[in-house]
N, C-alpha and C positions, 0 to 999 in steps of 0.2 A: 166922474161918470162919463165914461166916453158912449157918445149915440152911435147907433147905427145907421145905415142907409147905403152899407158897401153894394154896387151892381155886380148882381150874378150872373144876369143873364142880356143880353143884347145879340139885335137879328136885323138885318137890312131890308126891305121889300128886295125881291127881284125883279118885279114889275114896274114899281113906282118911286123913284128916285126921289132923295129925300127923304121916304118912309124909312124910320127908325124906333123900333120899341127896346125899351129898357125894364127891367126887372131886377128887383133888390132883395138881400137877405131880411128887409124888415117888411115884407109881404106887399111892397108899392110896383105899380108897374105905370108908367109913364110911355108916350108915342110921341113923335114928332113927326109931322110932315111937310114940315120946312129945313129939313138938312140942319135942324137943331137950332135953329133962331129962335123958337118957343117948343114948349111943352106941356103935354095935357097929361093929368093923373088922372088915369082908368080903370085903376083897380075894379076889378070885382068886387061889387056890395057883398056879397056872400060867402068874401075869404076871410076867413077867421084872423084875426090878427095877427102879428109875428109869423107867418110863413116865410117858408124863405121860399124864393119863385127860382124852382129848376133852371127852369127854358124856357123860353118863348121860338116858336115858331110861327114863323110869319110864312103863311102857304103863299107855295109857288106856282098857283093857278086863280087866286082872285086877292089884289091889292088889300083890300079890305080885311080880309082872316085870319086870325094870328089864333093862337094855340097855348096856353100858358101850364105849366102842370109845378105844381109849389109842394113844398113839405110840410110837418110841423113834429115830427118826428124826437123833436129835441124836448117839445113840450110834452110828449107822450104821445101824440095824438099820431095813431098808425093810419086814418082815413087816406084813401084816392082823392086828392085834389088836381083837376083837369077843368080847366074851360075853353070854350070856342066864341069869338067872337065873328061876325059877320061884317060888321060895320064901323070897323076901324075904334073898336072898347066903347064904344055908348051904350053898350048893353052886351051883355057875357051870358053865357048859359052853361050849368055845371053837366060836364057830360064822362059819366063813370056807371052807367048801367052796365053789370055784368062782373065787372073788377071788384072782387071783394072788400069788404069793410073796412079791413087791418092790413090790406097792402098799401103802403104807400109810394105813388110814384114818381119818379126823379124825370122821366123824359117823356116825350110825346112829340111824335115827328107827323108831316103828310106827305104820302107817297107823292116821287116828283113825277110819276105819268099818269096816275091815275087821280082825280080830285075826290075828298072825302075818305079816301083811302090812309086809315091811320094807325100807327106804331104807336105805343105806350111800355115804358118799361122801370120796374123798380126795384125792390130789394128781394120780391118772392116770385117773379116771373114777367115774361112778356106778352103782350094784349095785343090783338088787332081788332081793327071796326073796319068793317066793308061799307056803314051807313055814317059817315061823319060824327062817327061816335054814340051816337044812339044807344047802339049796343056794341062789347067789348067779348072777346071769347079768348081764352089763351092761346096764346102760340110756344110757350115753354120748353116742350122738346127736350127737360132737361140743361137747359143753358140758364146760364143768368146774364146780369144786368147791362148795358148799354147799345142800342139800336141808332141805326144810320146809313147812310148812302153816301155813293162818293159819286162827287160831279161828273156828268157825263154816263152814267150807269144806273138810270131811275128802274131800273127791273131786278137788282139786286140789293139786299137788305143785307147790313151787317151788324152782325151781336157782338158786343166785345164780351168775352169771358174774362171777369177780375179776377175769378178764384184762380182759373191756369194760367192766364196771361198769356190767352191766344186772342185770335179774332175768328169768325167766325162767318159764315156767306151763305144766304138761302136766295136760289133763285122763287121770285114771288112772281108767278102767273099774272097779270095785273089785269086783263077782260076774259079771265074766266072763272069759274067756279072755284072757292077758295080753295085751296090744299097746296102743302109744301109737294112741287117739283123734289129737291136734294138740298141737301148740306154739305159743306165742305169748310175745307181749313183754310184758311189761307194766313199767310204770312204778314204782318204788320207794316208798313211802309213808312 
């Protein structure tokens, strides 16, 4: 009987040095904020057991906020699992209003210029939330799975497409009214 407990997911603060959260394929998600001299299990009370935890995103505009979106996919279970924490996992809040039932999502980013502004993305399309997640509406457009930024460029969003094995760039208006500007191709680096 080999255990589980392999890390899937791990993310730095970029505010607060030392701040390190980890995430495991057996649905645990642990913090440090002592550059790993101890550790606290924060799981959310409300993840269903066995998830495997995506990602954690630890937002880059308040120390405290990390971002977790988990599977269970393998058990059957197609649900949106997404939580936000405020207060460094002492309390988590499931935030998937809007994302339908049977998507389930693999990633969940915060936009780096604008706070509360957030990317969700999984096997049947990509979400955005203008309100910290509150509410999620698609951004799909026809593309699938994997959204991101690249350091130094917080105004553009990239979608990887797995099916063609391109990438993919939407310039995202960040203080103004939602709608995609353009899309374009760009070339993988």
């Amino acid at each position: 009987d080999v255990p589980y407990g392999t890390l899937t997911s791990i993310d730095e603060s970029p505010l607060q040095f030392g701040l390190i959260w980890v995430g495991s394929d057996d649905g645990l998600v642990h913090v440090t904020r002592d550059g790993g001299e101890s550790w606290t299990d924060v799981t959310p009370r409300s993840l269903p057991e066995w998830a495997l935890i995506s990602i954690i995103d630890v937002s880059p505009h308040n120390p405290g906020t990390a971002y977790v979106a988990a599977t269970r996919y393998k058990q059957d279970d197609f649900a949106p699992y997404i939580y936000m924490t405020t207060d460094y996992g002492r309390s988590w809040r499931k935030i998937v209003r809007g994302i339908p039932d049977n998507h389930f999502i693999r990633s969940v980013r915060e936009d780096l210029g604008r706070p509360g502004l957030l990317y969700a993305a999984g096997e049947f399309g990509v979400y955005v939330s203008f309100d910290a997640g509150e509410h999620w509406q698609s951004l799909q457009l026809n593309l699938p799975i994997g959204v991101g930024f690249k350091d130094g460029d917080p105004g553009v969003l990239y979608i990887a497409d797995t099916v063609n094995h391109r990438v993919r760039n939407v310039d995202v208006p960040l203080f103004t009214a939602p709608r995609i500007v353009s899309w374009q191709e760009v070339e993988p680096q």
